[in-house]
ChimeraX commands (.cxc) that place a marker at each C-alpha (Angstrom):
marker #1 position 0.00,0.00,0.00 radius 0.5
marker #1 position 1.57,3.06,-1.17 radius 0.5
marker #1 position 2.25,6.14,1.85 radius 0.5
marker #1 position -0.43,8.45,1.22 radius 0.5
marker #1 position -3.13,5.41,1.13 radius 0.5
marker #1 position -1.66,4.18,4.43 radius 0.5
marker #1 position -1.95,7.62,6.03 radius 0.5
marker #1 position -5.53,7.87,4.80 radius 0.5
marker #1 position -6.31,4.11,6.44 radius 0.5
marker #1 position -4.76,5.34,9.68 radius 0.5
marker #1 position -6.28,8.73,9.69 radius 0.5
marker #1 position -9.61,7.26,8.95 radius 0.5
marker #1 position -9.04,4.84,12.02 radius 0.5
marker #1 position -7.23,7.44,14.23 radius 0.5
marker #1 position -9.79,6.89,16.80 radius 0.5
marker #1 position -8.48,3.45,17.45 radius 0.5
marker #1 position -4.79,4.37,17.06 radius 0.5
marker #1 position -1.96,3.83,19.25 radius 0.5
marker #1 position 1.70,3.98,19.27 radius 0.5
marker #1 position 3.54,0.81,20.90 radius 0.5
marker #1 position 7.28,0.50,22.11 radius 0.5
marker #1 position 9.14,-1.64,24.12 radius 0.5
marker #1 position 12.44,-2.14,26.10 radius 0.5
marker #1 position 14.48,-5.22,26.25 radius 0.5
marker #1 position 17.85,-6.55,27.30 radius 0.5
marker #1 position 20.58,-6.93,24.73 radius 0.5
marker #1 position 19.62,-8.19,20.97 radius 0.5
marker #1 position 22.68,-10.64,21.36 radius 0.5
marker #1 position 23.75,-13.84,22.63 radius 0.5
marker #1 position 25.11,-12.07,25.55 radius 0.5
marker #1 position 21.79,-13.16,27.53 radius 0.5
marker #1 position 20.91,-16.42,29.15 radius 0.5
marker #1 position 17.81,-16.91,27.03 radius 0.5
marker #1 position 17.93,-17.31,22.88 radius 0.5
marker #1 position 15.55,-14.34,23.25 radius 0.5
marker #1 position 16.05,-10.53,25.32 radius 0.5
marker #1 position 13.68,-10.11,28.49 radius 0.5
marker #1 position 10.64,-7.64,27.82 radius 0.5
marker #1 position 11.41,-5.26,30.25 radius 0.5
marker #1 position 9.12,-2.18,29.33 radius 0.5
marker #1 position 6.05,-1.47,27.55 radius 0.5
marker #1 position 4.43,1.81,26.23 radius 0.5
marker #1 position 0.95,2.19,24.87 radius 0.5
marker #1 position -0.11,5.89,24.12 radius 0.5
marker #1 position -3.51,6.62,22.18 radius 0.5
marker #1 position -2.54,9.07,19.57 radius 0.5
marker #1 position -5.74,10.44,19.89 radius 0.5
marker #1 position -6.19,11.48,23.34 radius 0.5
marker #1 position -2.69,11.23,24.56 radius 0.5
marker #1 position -3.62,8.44,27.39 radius 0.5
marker #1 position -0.45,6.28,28.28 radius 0.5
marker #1 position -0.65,2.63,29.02 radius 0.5
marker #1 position 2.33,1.44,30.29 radius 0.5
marker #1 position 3.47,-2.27,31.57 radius 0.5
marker #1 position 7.13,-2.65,33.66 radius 0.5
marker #1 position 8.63,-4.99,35.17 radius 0.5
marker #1 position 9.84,-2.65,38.33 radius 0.5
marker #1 position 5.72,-1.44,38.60 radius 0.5
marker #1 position 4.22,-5.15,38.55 radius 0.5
marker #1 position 7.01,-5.82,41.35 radius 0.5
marker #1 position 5.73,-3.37,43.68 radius 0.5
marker #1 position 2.24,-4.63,42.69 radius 0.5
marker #1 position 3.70,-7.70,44.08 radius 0.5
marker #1 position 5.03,-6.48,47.35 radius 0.5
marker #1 position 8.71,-7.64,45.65 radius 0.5
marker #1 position 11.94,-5.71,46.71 radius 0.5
marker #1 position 14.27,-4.02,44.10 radius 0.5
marker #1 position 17.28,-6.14,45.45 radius 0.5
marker #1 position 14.63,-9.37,44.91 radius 0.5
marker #1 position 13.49,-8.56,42.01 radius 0.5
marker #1 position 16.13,-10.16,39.92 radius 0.5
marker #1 position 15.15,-13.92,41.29 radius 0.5
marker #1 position 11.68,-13.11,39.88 radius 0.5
marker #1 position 12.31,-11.87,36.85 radius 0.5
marker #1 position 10.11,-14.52,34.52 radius 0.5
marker #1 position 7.32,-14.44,37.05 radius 0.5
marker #1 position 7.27,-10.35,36.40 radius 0.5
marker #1 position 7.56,-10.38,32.65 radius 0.5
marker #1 position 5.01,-13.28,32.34 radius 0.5
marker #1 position 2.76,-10.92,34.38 radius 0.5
marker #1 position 3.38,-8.01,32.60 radius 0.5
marker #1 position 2.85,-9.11,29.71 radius 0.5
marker #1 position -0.73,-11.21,30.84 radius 0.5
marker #1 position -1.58,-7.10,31.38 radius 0.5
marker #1 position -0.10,-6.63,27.89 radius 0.5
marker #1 position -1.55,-8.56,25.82 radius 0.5
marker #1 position -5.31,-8.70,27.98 radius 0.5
marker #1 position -4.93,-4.68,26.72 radius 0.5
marker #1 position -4.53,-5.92,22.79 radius 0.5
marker #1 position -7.95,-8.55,23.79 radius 0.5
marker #1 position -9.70,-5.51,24.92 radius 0.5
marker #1 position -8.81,-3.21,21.96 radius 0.5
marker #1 position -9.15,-6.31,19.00 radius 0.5
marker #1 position -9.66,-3.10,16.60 radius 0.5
marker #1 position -6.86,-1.22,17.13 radius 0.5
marker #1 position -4.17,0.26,14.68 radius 0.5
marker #1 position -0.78,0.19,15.98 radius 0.5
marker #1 position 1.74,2.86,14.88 radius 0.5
marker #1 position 5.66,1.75,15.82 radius 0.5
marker #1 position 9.11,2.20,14.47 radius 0.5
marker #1 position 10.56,-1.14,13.33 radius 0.5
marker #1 position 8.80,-4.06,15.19 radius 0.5
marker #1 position 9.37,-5.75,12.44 radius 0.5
marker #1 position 10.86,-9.15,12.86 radius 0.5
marker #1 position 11.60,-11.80,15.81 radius 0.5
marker #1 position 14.81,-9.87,16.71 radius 0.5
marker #1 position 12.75,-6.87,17.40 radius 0.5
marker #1 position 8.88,-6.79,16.91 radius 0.5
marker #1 position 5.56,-7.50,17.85 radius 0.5
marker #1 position 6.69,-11.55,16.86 radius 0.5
marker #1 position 9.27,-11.19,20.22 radius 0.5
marker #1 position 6.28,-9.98,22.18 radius 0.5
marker #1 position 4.24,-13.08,21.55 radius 0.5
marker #1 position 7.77,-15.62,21.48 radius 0.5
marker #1 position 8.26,-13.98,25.23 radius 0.5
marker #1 position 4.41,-14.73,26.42 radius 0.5
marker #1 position 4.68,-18.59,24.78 radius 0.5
marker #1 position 7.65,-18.61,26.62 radius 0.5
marker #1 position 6.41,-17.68,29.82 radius 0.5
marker #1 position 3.45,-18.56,29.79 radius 0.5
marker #1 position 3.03,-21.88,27.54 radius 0.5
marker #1 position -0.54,-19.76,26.36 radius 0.5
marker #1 position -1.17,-18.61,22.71 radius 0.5
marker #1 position -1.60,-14.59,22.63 radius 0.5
marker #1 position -4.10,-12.54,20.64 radius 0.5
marker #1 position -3.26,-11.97,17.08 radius 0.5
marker #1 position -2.31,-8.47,15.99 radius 0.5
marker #1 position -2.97,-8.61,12.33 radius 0.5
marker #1 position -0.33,-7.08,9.89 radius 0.5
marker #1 position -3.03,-5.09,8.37 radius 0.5
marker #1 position -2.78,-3.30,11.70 radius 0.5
marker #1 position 0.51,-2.42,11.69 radius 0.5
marker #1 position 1.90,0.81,10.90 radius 0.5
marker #1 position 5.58,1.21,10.55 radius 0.5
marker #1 position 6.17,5.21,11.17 radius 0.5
marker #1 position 9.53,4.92,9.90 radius 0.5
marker #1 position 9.52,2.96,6.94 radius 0.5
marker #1 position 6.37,6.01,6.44 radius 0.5
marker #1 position 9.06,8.71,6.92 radius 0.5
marker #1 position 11.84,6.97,4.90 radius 0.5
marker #1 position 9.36,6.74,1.40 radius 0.5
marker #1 position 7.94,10.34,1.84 radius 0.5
marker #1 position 11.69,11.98,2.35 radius 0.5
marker #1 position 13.75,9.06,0.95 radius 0.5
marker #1 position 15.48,6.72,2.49 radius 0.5
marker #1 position 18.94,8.32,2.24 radius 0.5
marker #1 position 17.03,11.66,3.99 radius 0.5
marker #1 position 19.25,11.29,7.33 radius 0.5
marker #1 position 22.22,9.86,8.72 radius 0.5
marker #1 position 22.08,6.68,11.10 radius 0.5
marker #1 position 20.61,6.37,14.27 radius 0.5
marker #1 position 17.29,7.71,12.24 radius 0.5
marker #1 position 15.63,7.78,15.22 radius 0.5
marker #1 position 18.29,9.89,17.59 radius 0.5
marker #1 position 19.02,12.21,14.43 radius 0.5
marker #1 position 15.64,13.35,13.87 radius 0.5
marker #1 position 14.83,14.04,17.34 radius 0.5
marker #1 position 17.91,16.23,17.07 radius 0.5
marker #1 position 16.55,17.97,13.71 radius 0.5
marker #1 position 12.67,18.13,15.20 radius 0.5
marker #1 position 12.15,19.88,18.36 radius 0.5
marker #1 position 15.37,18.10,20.08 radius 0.5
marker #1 position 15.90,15.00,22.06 radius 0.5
marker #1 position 13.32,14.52,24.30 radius 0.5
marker #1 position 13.95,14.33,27.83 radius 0.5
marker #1 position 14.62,11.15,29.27 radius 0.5
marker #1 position 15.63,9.47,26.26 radius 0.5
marker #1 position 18.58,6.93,26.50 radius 0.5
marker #1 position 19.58,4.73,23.91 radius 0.5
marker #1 position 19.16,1.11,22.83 radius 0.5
marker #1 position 22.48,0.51,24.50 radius 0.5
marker #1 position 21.91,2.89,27.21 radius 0.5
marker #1 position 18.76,0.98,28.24 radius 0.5
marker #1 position 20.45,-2.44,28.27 radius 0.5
marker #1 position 23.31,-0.93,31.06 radius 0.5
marker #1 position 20.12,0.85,32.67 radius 0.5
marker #1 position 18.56,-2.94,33.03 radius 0.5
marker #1 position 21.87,-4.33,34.23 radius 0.5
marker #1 position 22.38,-1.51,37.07 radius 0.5
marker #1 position 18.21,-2.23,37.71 radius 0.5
marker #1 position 17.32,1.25,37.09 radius 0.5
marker #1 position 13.86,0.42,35.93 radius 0.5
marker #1 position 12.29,3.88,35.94 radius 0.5
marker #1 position 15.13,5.45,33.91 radius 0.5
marker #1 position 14.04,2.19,31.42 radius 0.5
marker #1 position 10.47,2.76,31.84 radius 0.5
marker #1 position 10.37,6.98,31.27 radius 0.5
marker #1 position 12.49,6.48,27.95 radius 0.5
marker #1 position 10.28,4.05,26.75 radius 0.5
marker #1 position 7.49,5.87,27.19 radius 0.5
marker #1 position 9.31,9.23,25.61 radius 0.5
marker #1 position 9.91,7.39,22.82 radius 0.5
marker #1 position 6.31,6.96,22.58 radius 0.5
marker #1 position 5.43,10.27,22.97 radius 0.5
marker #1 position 7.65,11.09,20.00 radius 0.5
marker #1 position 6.26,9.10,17.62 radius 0.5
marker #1 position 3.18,10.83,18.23 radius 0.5
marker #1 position 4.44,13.88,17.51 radius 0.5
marker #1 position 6.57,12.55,14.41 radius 0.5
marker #1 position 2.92,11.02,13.35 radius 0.5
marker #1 position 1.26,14.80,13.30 radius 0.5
marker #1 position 4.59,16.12,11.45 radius 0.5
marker #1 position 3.99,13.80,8.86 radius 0.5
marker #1 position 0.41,14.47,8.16 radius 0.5
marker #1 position 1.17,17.97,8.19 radius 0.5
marker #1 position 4.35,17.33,5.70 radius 0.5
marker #1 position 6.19,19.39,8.72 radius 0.5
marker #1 position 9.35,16.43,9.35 radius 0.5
marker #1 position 12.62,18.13,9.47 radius 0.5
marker #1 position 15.11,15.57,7.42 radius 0.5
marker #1 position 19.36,16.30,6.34 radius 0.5
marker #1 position 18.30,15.71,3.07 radius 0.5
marker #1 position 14.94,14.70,0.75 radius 0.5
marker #1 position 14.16,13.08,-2.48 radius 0.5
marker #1 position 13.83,15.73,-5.35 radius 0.5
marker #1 position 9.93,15.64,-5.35 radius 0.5
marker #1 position 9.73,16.01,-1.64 radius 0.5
marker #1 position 12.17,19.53,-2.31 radius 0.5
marker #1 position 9.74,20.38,-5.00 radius 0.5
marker #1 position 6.97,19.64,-2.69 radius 0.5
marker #1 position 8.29,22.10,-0.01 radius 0.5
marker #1 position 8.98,24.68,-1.82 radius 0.5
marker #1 position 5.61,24.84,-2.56 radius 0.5
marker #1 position 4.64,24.77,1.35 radius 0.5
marker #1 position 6.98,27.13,1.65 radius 0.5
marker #1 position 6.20,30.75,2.80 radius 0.5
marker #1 position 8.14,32.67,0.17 radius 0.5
marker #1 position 6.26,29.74,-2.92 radius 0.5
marker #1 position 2.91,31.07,-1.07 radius 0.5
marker #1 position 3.85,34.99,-1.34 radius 0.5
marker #1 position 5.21,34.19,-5.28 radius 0.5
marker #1 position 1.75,32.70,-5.92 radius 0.5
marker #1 position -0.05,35.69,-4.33 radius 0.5
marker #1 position 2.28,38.25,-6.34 radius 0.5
marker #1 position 1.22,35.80,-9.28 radius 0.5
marker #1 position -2.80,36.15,-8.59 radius 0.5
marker #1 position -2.14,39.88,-8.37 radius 0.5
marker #1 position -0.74,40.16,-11.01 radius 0.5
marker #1 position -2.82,38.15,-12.92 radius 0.5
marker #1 position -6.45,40.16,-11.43 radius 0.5
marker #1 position -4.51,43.04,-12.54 radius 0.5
marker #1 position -3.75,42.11,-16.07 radius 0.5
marker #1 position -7.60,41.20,-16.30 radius 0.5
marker #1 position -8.93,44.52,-14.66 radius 0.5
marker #1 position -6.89,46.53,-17.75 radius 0.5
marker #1 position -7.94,44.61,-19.92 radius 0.5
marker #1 position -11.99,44.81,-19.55 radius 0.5
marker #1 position -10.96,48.67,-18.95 radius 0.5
marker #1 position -9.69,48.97,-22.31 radius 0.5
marker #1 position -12.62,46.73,-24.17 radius 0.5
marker #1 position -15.31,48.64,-22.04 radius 0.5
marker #1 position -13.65,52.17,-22.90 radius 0.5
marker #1 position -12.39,51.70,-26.36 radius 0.5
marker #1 position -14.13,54.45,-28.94 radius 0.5
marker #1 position -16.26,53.27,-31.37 radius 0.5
marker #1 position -15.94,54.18,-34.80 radius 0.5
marker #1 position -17.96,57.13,-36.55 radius 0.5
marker #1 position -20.61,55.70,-39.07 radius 0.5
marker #1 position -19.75,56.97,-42.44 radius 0.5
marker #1 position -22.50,59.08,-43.99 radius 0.5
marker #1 position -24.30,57.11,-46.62 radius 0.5
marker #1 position -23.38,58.04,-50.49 radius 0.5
marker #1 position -26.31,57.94,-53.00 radius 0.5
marker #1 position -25.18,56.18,-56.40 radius 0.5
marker #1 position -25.13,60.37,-57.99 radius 0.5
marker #1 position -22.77,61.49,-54.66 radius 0.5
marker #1 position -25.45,63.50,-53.25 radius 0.5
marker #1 position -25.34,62.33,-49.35 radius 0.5
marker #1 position -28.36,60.58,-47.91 radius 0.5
marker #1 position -29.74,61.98,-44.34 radius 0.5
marker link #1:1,2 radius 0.2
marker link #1:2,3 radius 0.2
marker link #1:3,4 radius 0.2
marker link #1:4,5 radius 0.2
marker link #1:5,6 radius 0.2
marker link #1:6,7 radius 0.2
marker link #1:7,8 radius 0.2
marker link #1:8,9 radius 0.2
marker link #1:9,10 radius 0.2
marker link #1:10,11 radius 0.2
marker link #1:11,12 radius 0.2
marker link #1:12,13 radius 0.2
marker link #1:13,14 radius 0.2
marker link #1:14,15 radius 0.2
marker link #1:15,16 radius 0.2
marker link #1:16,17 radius 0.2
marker link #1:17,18 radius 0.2
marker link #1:18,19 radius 0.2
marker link #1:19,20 radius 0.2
marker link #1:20,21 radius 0.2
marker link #1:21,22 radius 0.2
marker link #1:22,23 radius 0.2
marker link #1:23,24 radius 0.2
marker link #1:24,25 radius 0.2
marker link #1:25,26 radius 0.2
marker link #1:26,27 radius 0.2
marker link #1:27,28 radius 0.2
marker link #1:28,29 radius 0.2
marker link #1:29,30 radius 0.2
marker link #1:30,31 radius 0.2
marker link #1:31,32 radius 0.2
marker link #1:32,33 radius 0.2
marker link #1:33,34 radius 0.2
marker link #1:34,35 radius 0.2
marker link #1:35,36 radius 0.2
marker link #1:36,37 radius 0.2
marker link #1:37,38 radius 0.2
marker link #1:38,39 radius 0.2
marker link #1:39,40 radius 0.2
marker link #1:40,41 radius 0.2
marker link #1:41,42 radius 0.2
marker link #1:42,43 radius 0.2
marker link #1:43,44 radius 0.2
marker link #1:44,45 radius 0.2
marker link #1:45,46 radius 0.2
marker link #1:46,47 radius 0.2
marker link #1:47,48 radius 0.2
marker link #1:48,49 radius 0.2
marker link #1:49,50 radius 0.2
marker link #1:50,51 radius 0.2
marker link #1:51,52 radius 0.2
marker link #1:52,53 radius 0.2
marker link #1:53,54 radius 0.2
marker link #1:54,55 radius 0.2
marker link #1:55,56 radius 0.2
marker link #1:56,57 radius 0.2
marker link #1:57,58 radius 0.2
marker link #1:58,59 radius 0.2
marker link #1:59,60 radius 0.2
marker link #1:60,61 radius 0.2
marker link #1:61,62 radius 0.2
marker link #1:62,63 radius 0.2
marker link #1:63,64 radius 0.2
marker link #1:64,65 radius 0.2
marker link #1:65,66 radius 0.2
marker link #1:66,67 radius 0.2
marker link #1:67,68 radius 0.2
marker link #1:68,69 radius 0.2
marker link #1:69,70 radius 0.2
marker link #1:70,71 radius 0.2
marker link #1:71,72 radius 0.2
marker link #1:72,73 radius 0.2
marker link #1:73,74 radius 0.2
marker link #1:74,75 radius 0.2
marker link #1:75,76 radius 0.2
marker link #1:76,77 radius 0.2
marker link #1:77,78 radius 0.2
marker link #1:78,79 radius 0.2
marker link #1:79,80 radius 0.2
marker link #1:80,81 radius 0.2
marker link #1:81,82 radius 0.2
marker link #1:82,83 radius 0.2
marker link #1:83,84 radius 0.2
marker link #1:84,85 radius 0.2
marker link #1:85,86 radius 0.2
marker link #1:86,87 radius 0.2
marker link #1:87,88 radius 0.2
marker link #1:88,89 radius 0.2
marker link #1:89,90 radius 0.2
marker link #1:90,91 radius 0.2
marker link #1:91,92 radius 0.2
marker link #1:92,93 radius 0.2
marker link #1:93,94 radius 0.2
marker link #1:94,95 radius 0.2
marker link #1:95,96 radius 0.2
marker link #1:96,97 radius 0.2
marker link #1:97,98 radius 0.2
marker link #1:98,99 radius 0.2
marker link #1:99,100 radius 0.2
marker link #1:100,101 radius 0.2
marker link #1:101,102 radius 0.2
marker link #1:102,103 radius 0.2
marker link #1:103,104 radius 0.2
marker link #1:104,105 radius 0.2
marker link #1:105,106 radius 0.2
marker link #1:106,107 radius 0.2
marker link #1:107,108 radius 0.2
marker link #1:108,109 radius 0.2
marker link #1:109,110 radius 0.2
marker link #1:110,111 radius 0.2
marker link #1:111,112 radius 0.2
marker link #1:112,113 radius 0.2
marker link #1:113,114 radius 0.2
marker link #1:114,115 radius 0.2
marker link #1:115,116 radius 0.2
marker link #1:116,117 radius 0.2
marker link #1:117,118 radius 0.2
marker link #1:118,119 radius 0.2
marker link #1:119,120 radius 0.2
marker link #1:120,121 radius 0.2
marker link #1:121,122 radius 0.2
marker link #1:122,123 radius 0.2
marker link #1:123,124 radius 0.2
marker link #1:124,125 radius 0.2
marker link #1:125,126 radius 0.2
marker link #1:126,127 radius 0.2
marker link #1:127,128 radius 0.2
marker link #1:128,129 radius 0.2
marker link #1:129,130 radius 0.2
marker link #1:130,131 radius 0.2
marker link #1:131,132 radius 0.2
marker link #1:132,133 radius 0.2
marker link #1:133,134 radius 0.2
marker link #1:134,135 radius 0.2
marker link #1:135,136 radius 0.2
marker link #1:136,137 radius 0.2
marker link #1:137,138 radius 0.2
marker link #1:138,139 radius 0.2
marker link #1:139,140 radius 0.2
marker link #1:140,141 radius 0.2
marker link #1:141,142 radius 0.2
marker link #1:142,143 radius 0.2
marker link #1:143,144 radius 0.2
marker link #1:144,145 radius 0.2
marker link #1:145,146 radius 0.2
marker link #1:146,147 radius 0.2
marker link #1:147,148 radius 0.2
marker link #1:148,149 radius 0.2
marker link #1:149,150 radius 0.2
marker link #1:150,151 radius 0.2
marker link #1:151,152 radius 0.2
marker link #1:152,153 radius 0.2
marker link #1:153,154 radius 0.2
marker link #1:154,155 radius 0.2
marker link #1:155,156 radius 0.2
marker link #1:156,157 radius 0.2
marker link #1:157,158 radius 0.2
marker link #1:158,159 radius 0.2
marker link #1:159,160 radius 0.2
marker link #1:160,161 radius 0.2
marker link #1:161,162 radius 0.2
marker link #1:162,163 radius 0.2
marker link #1:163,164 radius 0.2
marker link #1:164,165 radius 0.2
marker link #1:165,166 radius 0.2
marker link #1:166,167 radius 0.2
marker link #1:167,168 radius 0.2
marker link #1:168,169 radius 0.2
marker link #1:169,170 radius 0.2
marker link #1:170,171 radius 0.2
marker link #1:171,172 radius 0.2
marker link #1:172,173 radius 0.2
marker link #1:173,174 radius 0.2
marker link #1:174,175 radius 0.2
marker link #1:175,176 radius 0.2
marker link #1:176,177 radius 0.2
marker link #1:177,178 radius 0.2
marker link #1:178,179 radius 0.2
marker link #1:179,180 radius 0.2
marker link #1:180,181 radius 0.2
marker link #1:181,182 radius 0.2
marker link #1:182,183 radius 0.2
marker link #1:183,184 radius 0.2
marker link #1:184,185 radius 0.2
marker link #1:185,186 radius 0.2
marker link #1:186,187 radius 0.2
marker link #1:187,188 radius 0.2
marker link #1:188,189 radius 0.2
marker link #1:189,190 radius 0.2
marker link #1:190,191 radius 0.2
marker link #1:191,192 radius 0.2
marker link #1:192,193 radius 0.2
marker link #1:193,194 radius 0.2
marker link #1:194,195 radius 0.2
marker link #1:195,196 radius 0.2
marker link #1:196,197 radius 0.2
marker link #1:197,198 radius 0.2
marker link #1:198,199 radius 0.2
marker link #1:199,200 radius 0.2
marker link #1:200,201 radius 0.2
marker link #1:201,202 radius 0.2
marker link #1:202,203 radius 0.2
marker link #1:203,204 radius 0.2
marker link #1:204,205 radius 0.2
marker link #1:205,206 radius 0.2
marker link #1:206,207 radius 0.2
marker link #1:207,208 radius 0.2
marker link #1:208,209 radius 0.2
marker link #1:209,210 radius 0.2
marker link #1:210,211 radius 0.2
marker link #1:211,212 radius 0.2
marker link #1:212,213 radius 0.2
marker link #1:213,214 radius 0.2
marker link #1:214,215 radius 0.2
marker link #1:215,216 radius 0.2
marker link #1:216,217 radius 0.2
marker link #1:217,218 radius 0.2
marker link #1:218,219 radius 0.2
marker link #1:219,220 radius 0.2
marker link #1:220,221 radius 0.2
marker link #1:221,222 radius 0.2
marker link #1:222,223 radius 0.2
marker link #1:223,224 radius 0.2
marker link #1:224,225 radius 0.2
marker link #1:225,226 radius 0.2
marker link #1:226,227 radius 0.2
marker link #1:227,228 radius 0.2
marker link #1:228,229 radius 0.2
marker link #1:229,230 radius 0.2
marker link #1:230,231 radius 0.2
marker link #1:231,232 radius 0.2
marker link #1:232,233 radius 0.2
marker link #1:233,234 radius 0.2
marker link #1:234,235 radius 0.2
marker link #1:235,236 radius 0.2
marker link #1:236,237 radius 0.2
marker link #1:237,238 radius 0.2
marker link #1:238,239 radius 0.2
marker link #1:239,240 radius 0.2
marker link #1:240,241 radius 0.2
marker link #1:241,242 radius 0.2
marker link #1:242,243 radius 0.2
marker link #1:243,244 radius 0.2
marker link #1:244,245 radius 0.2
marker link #1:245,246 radius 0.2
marker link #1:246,247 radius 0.2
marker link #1:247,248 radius 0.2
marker link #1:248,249 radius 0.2
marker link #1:249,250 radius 0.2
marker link #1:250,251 radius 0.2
marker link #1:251,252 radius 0.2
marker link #1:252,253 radius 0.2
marker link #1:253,254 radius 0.2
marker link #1:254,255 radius 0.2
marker link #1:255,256 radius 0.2
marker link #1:256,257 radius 0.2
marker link #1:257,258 radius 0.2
marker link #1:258,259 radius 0.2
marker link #1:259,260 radius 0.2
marker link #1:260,261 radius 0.2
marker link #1:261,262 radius 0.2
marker link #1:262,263 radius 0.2
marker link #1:263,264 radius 0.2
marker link #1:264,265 radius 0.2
marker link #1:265,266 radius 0.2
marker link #1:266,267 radius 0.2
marker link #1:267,268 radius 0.2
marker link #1:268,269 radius 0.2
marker link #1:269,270 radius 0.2
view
């Protein structure tokens, strides 16, 4: 489905719309499982700006669990957390989900339901493909995919309204996990979340800030440009004016004298 039909299927669903990321440990053999721990989840209605959120850290004090004991219950948490999860995705079985690259096992709504079957031994809810939105893949075919250097995400927050606060990076969030700073994990999930909200109205209003663009996009801004607008105004003017002299000089031009009428003997006839 080409970008602008996508936008229209989301923007005609934007009622049911929400924005989904997640945290995890390290995407590399480096953990104890063949798969990273869920550690975080954000859910934020793009509508109404309500935040659902699902952490490890807040299911433990649910629990009555201490930080220093929450290590030894680490599958009982995420197994929980993600029974909230997924109950949410049951509730909402019409929902549109708006993310940047869940695409595969290694990172994606698939590792979601691997970690539940894991946990659990249950089969989650189904969220259809047809339901998924990737905003980046979005941004990359509107402004091209060579429109800004890598990390995408980090670099755009830096060219749109700055990095938002609380932000860390993939990286930074694994060394968060391993020092068990859950709320650090937790708030930059969730600002991540919040971003892509605001990246989502940026792009419907053609208002994303890139390094570079594809030559239509250029074409395209100039044209939503300020100075295009005041050329096209200068260009009506002009135009209005052009007309106005012209119907002046029709409606004002002199018509021509009849000629007296000649009899055939040159006498003139009254």
């Amino acid at each position: 489905m080409q970008r602008k039909n996508v936008l229209k299927e989301i923007e005609k669903n934007i009622n049911s719309l929400f924005v989904i990321h997640y945290s995890c440990e390290a995407l590399s053999d480096s953990n104890e499982r063949y798969s990273p721990r869920i550690t975080s989840i954000a859910v934020l209605h793009v509508e109404r700006s309500v935040m659902h959120s699902y952490s490890i850290h807040l299911i433990a004090e649910e629990e009555g669990i201490a930080r220093d004991q929450i290590e030894k219950s680490y599958n009982k948490l995420e197994a929980e957390m993600l029974e909230q999860f997924f109950k949410f995705v049951s509730d909402n079985d019409d929902a549109r989900w708006l993310h940047w690259n869940m695409s595969n096992i290694n990172f994606g709504f698939e590792t979601l339901s691997h970690r539940y079957r894991v946990l659990t031994k249950k089969q989650p809810p189904t969220i259809p493909d047809t339901r998924r939105f990737n905003l980046s893949s979005m941004i990359l075919q509107k402004y091209g995919s060579n429109c800004v250097d890598h990390p995408r995400m980090q670099k755009l927050m830096e060219l749109n309204a700055a990095i938002p606060k609380g932000f860390l990076s993939g990286e930074q969030e694994v060394k968060a996990f391993e020092s068990k700073e859950f709320m650090k994990i937790h708030n930059s999930t969730m600002s991540k979340a919040y971003w892509f909200q605001s990246m989502f109205f940026k792009l419907q209003d053609n208002k994303i800030v890139t390094q570079r663009s594809n030559y239509w996009e250029r074409i395209n801004r100039f044209a939503e440009s300020p100075l295009a607008k005041l050329l096209g105004l200068v260009a009506i003017g002009y135009s209005l004016f052009q007309m106005s002299v012209s119907l002046y000089s029709l409606t004002n031009e002199k018509m021509p004298e009849p000629k007296p009428l000649v009899e055939k003997n040159g006498i003139p006839n009254d």
